[in-house]
Backbone as JSON Lines, residues from 0, in Angstrom:
{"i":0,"aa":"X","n":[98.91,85.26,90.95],"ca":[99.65,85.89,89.89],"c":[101.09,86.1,90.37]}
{"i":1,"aa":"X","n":[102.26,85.72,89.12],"ca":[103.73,86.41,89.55],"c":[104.14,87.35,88.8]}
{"i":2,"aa":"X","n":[105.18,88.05,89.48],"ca":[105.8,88.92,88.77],"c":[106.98,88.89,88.56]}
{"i":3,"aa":"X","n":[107.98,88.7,87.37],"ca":[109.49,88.62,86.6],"c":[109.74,90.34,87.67]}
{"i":4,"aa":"X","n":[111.1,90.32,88.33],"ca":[111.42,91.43,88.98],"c":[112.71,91.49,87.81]}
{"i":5,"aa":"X","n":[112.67,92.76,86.76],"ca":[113.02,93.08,85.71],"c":[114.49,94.4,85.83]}
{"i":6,"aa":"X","n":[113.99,95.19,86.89],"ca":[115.06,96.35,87.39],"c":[114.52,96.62,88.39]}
{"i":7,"aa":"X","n":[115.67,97.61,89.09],"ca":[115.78,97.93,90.08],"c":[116.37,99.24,90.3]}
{"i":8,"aa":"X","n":[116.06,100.68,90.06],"ca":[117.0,101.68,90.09],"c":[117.43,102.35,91.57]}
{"i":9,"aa":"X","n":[117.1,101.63,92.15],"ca":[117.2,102.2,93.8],"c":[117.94,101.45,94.57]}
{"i":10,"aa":"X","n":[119.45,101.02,94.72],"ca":[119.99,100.18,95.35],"c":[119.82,99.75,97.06]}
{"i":11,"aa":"X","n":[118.47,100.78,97.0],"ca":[118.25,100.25,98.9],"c":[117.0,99.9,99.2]}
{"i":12,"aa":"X","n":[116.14,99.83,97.93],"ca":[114.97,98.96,97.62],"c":[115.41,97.32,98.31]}
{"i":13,"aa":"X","n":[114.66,96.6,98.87],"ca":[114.79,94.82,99.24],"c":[114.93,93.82,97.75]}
{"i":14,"aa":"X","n":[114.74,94.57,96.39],"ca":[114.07,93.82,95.75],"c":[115.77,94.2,94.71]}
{"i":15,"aa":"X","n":[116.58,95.1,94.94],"ca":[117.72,95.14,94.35],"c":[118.36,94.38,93.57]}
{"i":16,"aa":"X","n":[118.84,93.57,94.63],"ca":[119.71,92.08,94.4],"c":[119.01,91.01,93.26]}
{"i":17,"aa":"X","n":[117.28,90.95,93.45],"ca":[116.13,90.07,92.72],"c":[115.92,90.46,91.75]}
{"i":18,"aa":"X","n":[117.17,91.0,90.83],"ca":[116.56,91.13,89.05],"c":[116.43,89.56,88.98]}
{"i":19,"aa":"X","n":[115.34,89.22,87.9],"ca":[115.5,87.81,87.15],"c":[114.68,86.58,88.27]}
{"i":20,"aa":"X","n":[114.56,87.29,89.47],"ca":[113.82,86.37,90.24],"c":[112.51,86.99,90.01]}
{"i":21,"aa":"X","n":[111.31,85.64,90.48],"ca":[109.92,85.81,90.49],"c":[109.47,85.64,91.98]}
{"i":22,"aa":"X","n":[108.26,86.92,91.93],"ca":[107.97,86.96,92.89],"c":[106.26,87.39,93.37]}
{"i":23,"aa":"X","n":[105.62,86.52,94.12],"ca":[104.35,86.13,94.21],"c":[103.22,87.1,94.31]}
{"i":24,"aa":"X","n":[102.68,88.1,93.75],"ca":[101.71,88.79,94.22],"c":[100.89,88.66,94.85]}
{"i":25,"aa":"X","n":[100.33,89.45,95.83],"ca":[99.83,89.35,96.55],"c":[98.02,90.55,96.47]}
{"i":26,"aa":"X","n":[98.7,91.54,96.1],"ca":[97.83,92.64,95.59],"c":[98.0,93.7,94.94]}
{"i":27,"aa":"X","n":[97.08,94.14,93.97],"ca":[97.45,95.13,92.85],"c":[97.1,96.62,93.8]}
{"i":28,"aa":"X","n":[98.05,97.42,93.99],"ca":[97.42,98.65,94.52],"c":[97.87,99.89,93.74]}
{"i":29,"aa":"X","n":[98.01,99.71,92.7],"ca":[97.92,100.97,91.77],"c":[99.49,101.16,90.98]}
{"i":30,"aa":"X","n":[100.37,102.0,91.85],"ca":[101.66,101.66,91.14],"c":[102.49,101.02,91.2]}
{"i":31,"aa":"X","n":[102.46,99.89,92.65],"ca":[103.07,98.88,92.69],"c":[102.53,97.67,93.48]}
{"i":32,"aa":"X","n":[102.96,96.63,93.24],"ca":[102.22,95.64,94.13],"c":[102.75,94.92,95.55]}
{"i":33,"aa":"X","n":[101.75,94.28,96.07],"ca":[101.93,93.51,97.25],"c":[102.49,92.5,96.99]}
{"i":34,"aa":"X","n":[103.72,92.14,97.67],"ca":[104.42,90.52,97.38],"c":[104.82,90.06,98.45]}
{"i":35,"aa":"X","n":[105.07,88.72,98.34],"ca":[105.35,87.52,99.41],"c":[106.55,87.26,98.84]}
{"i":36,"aa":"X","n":[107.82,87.75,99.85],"ca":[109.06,87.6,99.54],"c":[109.31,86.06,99.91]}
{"i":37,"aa":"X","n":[110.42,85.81,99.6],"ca":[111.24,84.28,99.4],"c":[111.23,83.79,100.77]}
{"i":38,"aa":"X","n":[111.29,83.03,100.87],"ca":[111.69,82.84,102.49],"c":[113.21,82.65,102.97]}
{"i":39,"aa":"X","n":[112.97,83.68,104.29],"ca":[114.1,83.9,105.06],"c":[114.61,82.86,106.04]}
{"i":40,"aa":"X","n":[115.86,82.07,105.46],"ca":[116.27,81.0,106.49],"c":[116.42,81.41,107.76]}
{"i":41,"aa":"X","n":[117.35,82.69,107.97],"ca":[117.64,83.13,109.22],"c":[116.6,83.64,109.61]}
{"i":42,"aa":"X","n":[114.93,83.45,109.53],"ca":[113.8,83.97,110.26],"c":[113.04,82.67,110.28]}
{"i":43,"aa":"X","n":[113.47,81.38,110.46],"ca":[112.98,80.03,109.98],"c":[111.72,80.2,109.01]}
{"i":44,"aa":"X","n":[112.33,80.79,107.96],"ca":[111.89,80.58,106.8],"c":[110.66,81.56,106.54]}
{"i":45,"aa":"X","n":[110.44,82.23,107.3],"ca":[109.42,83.41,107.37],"c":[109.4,83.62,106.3]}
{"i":46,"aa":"X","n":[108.46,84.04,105.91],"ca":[107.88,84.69,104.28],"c":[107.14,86.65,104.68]}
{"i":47,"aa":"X","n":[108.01,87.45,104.7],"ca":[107.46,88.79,104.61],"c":[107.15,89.6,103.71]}
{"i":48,"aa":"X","n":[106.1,90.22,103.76],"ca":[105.18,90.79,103.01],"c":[106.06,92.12,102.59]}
{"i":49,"aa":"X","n":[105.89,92.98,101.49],"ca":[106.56,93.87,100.78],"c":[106.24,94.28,99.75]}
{"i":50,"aa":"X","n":[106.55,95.6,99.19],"ca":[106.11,96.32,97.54],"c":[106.86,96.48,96.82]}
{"i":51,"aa":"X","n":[106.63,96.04,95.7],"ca":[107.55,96.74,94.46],"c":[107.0,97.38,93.08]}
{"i":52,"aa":"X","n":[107.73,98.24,92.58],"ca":[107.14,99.39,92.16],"c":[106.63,98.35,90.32]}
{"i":53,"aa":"X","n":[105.65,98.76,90.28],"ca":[105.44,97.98,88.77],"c":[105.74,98.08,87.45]}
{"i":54,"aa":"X","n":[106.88,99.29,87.68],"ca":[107.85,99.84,86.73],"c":[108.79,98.87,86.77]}
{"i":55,"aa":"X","n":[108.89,97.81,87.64],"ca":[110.49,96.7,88.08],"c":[109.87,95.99,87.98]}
{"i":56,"aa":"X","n":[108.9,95.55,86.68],"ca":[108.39,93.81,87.07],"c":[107.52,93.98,85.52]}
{"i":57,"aa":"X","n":[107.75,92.27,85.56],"ca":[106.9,92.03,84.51],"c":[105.9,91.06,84.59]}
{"i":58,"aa":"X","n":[104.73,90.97,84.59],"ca":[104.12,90.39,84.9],"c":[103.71,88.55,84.45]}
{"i":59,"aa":"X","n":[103.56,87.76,84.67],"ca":[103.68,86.43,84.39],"c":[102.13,85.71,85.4]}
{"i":60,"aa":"X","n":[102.39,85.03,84.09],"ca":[100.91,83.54,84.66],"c":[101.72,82.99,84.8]}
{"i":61,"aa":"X","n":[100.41,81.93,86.15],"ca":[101.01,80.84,86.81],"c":[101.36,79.53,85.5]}
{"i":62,"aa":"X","n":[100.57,79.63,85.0],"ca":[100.64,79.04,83.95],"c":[101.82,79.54,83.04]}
{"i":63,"aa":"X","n":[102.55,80.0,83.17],"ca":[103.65,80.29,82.43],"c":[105.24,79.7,82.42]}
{"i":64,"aa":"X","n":[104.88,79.26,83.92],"ca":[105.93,79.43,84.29],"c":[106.44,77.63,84.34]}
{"i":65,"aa":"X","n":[105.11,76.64,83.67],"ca":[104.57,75.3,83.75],"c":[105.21,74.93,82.43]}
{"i":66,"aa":"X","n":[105.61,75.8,81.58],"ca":[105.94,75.62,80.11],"c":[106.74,74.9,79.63]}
């Protein structure tokens, strides 16, 4: 499952900058979820794990995004 990252009211949240980007869930844990951030060039491309609140996202099928 992805999630549309929609707002952001906390400018020191990681996910700030990522209005309008999608981003991969990982797990539902109540008020926000588990995600697999973008990958970091300057970490050769590392992909780190992170939450965002589910008040800042909208949720999307994989299938949606195929349209």
């Amino acid at each position: 499952m992805k999630a549309l990252v929609i707002g952001c009211a906390d400018t020191r949240k990681w996910y700030a900058n990522k209005v309008g980007q999608v981003v991969d869930i990982l797990q539902d844990l109540g008020n926000e979820y588990k995600v697999l951030q973008d990958p970091d060039p300057t970490m050769s491309n590392h992909r780190f794990i992170n939450f965002i609140l589910k008040t800042d996202t909208f949720l999307i099928n994989d299938s949606d995004q195929n349209d």
